[in-house]
ROSETOR-919685 format. One record per residue (C-alpha): z, y, x; residue in one letter. Coordinates in steps of 0.2 Angstrom, whole numbers, plus 2048, in hexadecimal, padded with zeros to 3 digits. Each point is the difference from the previous one (the first is absolute). Layout:
ROSETOR-919685
ZYXa ...
//
This chain:
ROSETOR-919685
8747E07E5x 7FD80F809x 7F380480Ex 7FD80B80Fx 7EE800800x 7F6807812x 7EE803800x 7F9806812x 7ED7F77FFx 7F580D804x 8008117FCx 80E8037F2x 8137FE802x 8057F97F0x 8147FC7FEx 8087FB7EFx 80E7F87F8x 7FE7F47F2x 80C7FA7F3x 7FB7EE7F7x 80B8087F1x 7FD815801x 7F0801807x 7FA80B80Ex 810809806x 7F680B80Ax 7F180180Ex 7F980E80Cx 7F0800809x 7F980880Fx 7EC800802x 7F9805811x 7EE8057F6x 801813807x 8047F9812x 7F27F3803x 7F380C7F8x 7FE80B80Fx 7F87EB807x 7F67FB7EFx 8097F4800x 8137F4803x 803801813x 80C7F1800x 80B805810x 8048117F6x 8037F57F1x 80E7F7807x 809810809x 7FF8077F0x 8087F17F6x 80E80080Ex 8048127FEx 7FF8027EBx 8077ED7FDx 813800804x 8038127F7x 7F47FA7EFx 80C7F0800x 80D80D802x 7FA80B7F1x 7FB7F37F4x 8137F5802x 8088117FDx 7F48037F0x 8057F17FCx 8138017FFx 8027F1809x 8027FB813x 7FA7F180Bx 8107F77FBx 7FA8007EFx 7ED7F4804x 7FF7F07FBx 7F280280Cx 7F480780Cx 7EE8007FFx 7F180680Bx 7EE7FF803x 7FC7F280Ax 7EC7FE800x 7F18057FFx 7FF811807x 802809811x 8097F780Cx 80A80F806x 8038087F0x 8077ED7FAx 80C7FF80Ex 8098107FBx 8047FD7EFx 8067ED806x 80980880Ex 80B80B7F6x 8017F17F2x 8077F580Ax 80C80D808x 8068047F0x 8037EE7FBx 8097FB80Dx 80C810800x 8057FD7EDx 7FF7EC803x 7F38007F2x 7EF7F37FEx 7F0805806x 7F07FD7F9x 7ED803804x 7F48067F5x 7EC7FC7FDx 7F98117FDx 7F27FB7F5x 80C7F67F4x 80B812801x 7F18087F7x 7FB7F17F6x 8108027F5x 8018107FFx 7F88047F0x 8117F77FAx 80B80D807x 7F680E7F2x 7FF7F07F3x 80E7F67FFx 7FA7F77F2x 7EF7F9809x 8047ED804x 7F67F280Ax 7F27FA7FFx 7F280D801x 7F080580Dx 80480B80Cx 7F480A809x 80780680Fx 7F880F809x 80A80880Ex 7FA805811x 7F87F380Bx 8007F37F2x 7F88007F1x 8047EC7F3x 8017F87F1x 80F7F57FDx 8067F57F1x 811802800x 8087F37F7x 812805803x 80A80980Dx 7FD7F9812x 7F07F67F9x 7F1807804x 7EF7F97FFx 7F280A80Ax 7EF8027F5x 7F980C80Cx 7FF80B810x 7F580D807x 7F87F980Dx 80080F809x 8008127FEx 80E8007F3x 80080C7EFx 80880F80Ax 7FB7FE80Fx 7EF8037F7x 80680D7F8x 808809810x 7F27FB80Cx 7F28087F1x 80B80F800x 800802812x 7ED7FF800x 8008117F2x 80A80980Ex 8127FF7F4x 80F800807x 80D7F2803x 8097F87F5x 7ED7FB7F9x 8017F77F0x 80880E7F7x 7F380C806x 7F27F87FBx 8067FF7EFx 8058127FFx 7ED805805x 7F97F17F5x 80780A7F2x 7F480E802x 7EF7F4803x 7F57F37F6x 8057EF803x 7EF7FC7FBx 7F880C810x 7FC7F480Bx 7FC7EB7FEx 80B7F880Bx 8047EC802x 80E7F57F9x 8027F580Bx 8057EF7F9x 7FE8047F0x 7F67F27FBx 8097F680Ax 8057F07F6x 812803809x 80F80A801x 7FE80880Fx 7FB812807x 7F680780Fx 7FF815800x 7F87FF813x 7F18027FBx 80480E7F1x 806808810x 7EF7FE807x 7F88077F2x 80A810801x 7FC804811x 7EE7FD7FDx 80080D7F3x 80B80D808x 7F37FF80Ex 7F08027F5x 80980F7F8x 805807814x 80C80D804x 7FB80E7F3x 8067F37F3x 80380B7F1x 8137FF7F8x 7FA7F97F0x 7F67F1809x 80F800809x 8097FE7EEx 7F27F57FAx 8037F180Ex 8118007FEx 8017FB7ECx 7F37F4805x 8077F980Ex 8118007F4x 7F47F97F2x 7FA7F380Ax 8117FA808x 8078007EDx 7F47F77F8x 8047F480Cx 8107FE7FEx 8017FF7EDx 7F37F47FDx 8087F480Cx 8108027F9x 7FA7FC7F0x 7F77F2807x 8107F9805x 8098017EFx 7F47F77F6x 7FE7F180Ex 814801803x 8028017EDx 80F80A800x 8028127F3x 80680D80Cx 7FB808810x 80A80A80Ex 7FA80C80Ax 80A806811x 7FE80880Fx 7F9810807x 7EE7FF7F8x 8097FB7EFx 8058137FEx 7EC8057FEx 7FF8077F0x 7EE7F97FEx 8047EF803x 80E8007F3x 7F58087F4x 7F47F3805x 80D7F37FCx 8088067F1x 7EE8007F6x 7FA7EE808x 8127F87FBx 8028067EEx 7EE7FA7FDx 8067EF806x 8108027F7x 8097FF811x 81080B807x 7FF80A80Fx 810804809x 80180E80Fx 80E805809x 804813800x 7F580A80Ax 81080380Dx 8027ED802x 7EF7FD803x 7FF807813x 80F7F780Cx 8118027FAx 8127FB803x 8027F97EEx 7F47F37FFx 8077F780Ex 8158027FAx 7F87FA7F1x 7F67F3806x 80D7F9809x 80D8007F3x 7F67F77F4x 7FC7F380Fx 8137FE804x 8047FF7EDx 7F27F17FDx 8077FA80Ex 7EE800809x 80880780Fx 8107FD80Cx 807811807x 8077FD812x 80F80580Ax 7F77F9810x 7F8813803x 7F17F680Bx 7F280B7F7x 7EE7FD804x 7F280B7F7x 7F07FB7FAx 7F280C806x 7F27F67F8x 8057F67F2x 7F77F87F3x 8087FF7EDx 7FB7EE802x 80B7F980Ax 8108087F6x 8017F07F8x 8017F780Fx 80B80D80Bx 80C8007F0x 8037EC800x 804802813x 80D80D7FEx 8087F87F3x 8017F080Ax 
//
C-alpha cells in the first residue's frame, strides 16, 4: 500500500509518501520558524498563507523524488485535527482536490496518533504494547497503548503542557521563538541545581501534569533578579527550569510502566528531542530493566511521514475506511480519546 501523506497543523508543511513494502519513498519539509520569529511567536493567519503557498509545490517535489505519480496512491492522507483551523483546511483542501482528480480514497489524520507512531518509522522492529509518553506542543500524556488504534489515557497535563512550559519559561529569559530549543541551548551552559524551583505533581499519586505553576515560579525569579540579570543566571534558570520540567516527566513515566506493567517506553513529540530528558530516560529505564524507544530527532517536531504512515498502517489493520465521498471535515480540537469512537463511526 502506498500513501500520500499531508501535514498543514500548525507551523510545518510536512508531505511524504510511504510504501507498506519499501519504506519512506521520500518527504520534504517547510518550517516557517524564521517567519514567525520576527512575532515570538506562530501568527496563525500567516500560518495558513504560508501552508497554501509551499503545499502544492512540496507535494510536487516529494511525488517527483519519489518516482511515482498521484495515479500510483493507494491513498491520500492529511491532517485533520487538532491544530490551527486555518492551517488544517489547507492541507484537507488540497487532499481532497487531489483525490478526487486521480479518483483516489481520502483519509483524515489524528495528529497526535501521527507522532505517537512514529518512533516506528526509525524502529521497525518496536511492536505493541508499550507506555508512551507523548510530549508535543499543547499536550503533554501518558498513554498505554495496547495495540494500534487502542489507546488507553493514563494521564494529561492539566494545564500548561511540557512545551509550553518550556517556550513560555523561555520567553520569560528574553530567548527567542521557537523556545524549547533555546532554553536547552542556554541550560547547557548553567547549573541546573542554581535555583529550587517546584515540581508540580510530582507527589501527586496520579499520572497527570500541571507546569502553570513552574511557569509561576520562573517569573517570580526573573523578577527578583531584575533587568540587569547576569547571562550566567540567565544560564542558571534555564537548566533548572529544564531540570524541573525533566524530572517530571521521567518520574511519571516510570510511574506509568510499573502500574501498566508493560517492559518498554516510547517517547514522541517535540519535547522528546531534549537531550536531557532522553539522558534522564535512558539511566531511569536500564535501572528498571525497561526499553526506551525515540523517534529520530527529525521526526520528533511535525512532519509528512508520521501521517502517510499512520495512515497506511490504519488502512492496512483495517481500523480505517478511506472515502471517495471527498466531504472532509477537520478537527481543530480533538481529543486522542474519542479515536476509538470517531473510528467505529467511519467504518459504519
Amino acid at each position: 500500500m502506498r500513501v500520500l501523506g499531508l501535514e498543514t497543523s500548525c507551523d510545518e508543511t510536512g508531505i511524504a509518501v510511504y510504501d507498506s513494502r519499501d519504506g519512506l519513498l521520500a518527504h520534504a519539509l517547510h518550517s516557517q520558524v524564521v517567519m514567525h520569529q520576527a512575532y515570538g511567536g506562530v501568527v496563525p493567519e500567516l500560518a495558513s498563507r504560508d501552508h497554501i503557498a509551499r503545499t502544492l509545490p512540496l507535494v510536487q517535489q516529494t511525488l517527483h523524488d519519489a518516482g511515482c505519480s498521484l495515479g500510483d496512491m493507494d491513498a491520500i492522507a492529511y491532517t485533520r485535527g487538532p491544530g490551527l483551523a486555518g492551517a488544517l483546511l489547507v492541507g484537507a483542501g488540497l487532499a481532497t482536490a487531489l483525490a478526487m482528480a486521480a479518483d483516489k480514497p481520502l483519509l483524515g489524520v489524528h495528529h497526535l496518533e501521527g507522532h505517537l507512531l512514529s518512533p516506528l518509522l526509525s524502529d521497525p522492529m518496536l511492536t505493541f504494547p508499550f507506555v508512551a509518553l507523548l510530549v508535543s506542543g499543547g499536550h503533554t500524556m501518558l498513554l498505554d497503548v495496547a495495540d494500534l488504534g487502542r489507546y488507553r489515557l493514563l494521564g494529561e497535563t492539566v494545564d500548561d503542557a511540557a512545551g509550553e512550559a518550556f517556550d513560555k519559561s523561555a520567553k520569560l529569559l528574553g530567548l527567542g521563538y521557537p523556545g524549547g530549543p533555546a532554553l536547552a541551548r542556554l541550560a547547557a551552559f548553567g547549573n541546573p541545581e542554581a535555583f529550587a524551583l517546584p515540581r508540580p505533581k510530582l507527589h501527586s499519586g496520579n499520572l497527570d501534569f500541571s507546569f502553570a505553576g513552574l511557569k509561576t515560579a520562573v517569573l517570580t525569579r526573573v523578577n527578583q533578579l531584575g533587568t540587569n540579570i547576569c547571562e550566567q543566571s540567565r544560564a542558571d534558570l534555564a537548566a533548572s527550569t529544564q531540570e524541573a520540567i525533566t524530572d517530571v516527566l521521567c518520574r511519571k513515566s516510570m510511574q506509568a510502566l510499573r502500574q501498566s506493567g508493560r517492559g518498554t517506553l516510547v517517547v514522541a513529540g517535540g519535547v522528546g528531542a531534549n537531550s536531557r530528558l532522553r539522558e534522564k530516560l535512558d539511566a531511569a529505564c536500564r535501572q528498571v530493566g525497561a526499553r526506551v524507544c525515540y523517534p529520530d530527532l527529525q521526526w520528533c517536531t511535525d512532519n509528512g511521514p508520521m501521517i502517510a504512515y499512520a495512515a497506511c498502517r490504519r488502512l492496512q489493520a483495517g481500523l480505517a475506511k478511506a472515502s471517495h465521498s471527498y466531504a472532509f471535515d477537520i478537527r481543530p480540537r480533538w481529543d486522542l480519546a474519542e479515536l476509538a469512537e470517531v473510528t467505529a463511526q467511519d467504518m459504519a
